[in-house]
N, C-alpha and C positions, 0 to 999 in steps of 0.2 A: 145183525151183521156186525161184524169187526171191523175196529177203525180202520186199521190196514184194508179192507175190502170194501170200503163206503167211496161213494165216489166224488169228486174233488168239485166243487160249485162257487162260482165266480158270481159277483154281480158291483154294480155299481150304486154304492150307498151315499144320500144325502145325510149330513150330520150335521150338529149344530150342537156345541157345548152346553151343559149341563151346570155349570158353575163359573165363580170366579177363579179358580184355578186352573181350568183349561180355557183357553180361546184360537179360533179357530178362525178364520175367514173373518175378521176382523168384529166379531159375533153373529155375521149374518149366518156364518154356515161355511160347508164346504164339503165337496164331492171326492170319492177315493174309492178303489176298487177292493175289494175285500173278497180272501179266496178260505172259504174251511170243507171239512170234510162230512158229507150228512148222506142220508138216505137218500130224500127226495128236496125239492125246493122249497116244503115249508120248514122242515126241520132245519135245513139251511136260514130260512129267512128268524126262525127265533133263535137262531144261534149268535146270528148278526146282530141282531137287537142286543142280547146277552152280553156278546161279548163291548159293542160298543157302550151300555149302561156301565161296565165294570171298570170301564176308560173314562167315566164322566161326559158323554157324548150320547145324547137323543139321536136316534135315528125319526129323518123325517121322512124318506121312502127311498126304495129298495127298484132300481131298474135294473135293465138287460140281466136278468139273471138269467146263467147258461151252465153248462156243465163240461168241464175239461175239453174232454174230446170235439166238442162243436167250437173251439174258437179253433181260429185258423193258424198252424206252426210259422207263419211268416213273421220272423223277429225283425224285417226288414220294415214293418208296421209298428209304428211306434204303440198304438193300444194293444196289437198282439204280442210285442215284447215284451210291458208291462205286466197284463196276466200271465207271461209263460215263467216270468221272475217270482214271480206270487204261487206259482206251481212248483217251482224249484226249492222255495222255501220251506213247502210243507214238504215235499220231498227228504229233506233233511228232518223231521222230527217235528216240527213245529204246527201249534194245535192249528191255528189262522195264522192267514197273515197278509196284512194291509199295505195297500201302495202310499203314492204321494198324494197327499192332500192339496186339493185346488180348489181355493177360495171361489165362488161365484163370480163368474165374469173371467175367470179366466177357463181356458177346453183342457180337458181331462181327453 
């Protein structure tokens, strides 16, 4: 399938820095949605991995992953406005692309 034709997969990824040059959630970690473009949900999930390794950030696990069309267009929903800016972005060209990072202990 062609990137233009792959379908757009959202999930919510745990992270947690990889070095002394990135820190995150004060190194405990910290949760953020992440949207790219893949065939099905696993190529989505090692694409996450990929791309977050390349950022200096371990992925420690991958929840709600869903696919474009099954989130709900209500931008009046602060979680469904966030994933629908993270669709907008790749909309524009862009390979992923990741929300706000929220340190543990705070709601994403």
């Amino acid at each position: 399938m062609a990137k233009k034709d792959q379908d757009i997969w959202i999930g919510l990824a745990h992270v947690k820095n990889m070095g002394v040059s990135r820190s995150v959630g004060n190194g405990d970690g910290a949760q953020t949605y992440i949207a790219i473009r893949a065939n099905d949900a696993e190529e989505f999930e090692a694409k996450v991995i990929a791309i977050f390794r390349q950022n200096n950030f371990q992925v420690l696990s991958l929840d709600n992953v869903e696919i474009e069309y099954d989130v709900p267009k209500d931008e009046s929903d602060p979680v469904a406005a966030e994933k629908i800016a993270l669709f907008k972005r790749l909309a524009t060209g862009a390979l992923f692309a990741w929300g706000s990072f929220y340190p543990y202990g705070e709601k994403a």
